[in-house]
N, C-alpha and C positions, 0 to 999 in steps of 0.2 A: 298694811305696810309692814314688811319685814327689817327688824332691826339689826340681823344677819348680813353683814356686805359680803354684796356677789366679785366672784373672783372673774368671771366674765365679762372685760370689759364695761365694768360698772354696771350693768343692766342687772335688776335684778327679774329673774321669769317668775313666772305665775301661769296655773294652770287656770286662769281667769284671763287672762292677758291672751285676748287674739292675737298679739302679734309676737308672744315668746313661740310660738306652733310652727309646726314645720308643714312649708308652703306644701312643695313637693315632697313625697318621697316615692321613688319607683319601683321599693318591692313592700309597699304597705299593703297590696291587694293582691298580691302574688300567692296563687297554691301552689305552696311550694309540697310534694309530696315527703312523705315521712317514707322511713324503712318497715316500722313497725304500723305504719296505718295513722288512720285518726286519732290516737291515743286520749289526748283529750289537753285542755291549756297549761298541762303540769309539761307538759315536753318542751314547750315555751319560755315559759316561766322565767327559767333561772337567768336568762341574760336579754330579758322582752325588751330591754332600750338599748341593744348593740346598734351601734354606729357603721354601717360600712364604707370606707367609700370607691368607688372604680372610679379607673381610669384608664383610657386605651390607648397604646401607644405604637408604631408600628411595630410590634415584634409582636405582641401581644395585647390581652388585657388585666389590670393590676387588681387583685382586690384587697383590701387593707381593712381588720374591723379588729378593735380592742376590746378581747376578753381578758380583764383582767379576775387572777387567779386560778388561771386556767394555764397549764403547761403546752407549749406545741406538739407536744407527744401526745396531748390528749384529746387534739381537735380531729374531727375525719373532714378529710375535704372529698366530695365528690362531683361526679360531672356524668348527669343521665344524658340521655338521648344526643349526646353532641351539643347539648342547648341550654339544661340548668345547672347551676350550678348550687349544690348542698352544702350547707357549713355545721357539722354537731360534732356536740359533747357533752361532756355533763362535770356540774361541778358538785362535788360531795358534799356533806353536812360535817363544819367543824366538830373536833370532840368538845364536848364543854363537861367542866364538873360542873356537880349536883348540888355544889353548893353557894354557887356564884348566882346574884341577880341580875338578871337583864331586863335593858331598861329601854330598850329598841334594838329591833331587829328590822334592818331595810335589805339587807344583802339578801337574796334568797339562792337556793340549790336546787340540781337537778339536772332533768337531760333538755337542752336546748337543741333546735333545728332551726337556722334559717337558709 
């Protein structure tokens, strides 16, 4: 039991909790191809819990995902074959002095694709 309240509608998750899990999601099993190949799960990494979400509407289709600390200048959006649709970037590693402690690090860096 966590003594931390959840800002979520009182619920608080737990990666124990079958039912904090997300039922669906439609691009968990998606290959999505890279530019640079298979690089390996650092290309992932920095934003592995981006959120997207679409939406179709008749003009088009919407995508919406929050990379936070990421500028729009630094996203590339692409569009292969007419059919997928690629989201990267990458987020750098703050400067830190040498003589600061750290006492958690959860943010991570790097180059993301989804």
């Amino acid at each position: 039991m966590s003594i931390i309240p959840s800002f979520f509608g009182g619920r608080r998750s737990s990666i124990f909790d079958p039912f904090a899990m997300d039922i669906w999601d439609p691009f968990k099993d998606f290959p999505f191809p890279t530019s640079t190949g298979s690089d390996s799960w650092r290309e992932t990494s920095a934003l592995v819990n981006t959120r997207v979400d679409w939406k179709e509407t008749p003009e088009a289709h919407v995508f919406k995902a929050d990379l936070p600390g990421i500028k729009k200048e630094e996203v590339k959006v692409e569009v292969e074959d007419d059919r997928i649709l690629q989201v990267s970037g990458e987020r750098n590693v703050e400067k830190e002095d040498k003589n600061d402690t750290w006492h958690r690090v959860e943010r991570s860096s790097g180059k993301f694709t989804r």
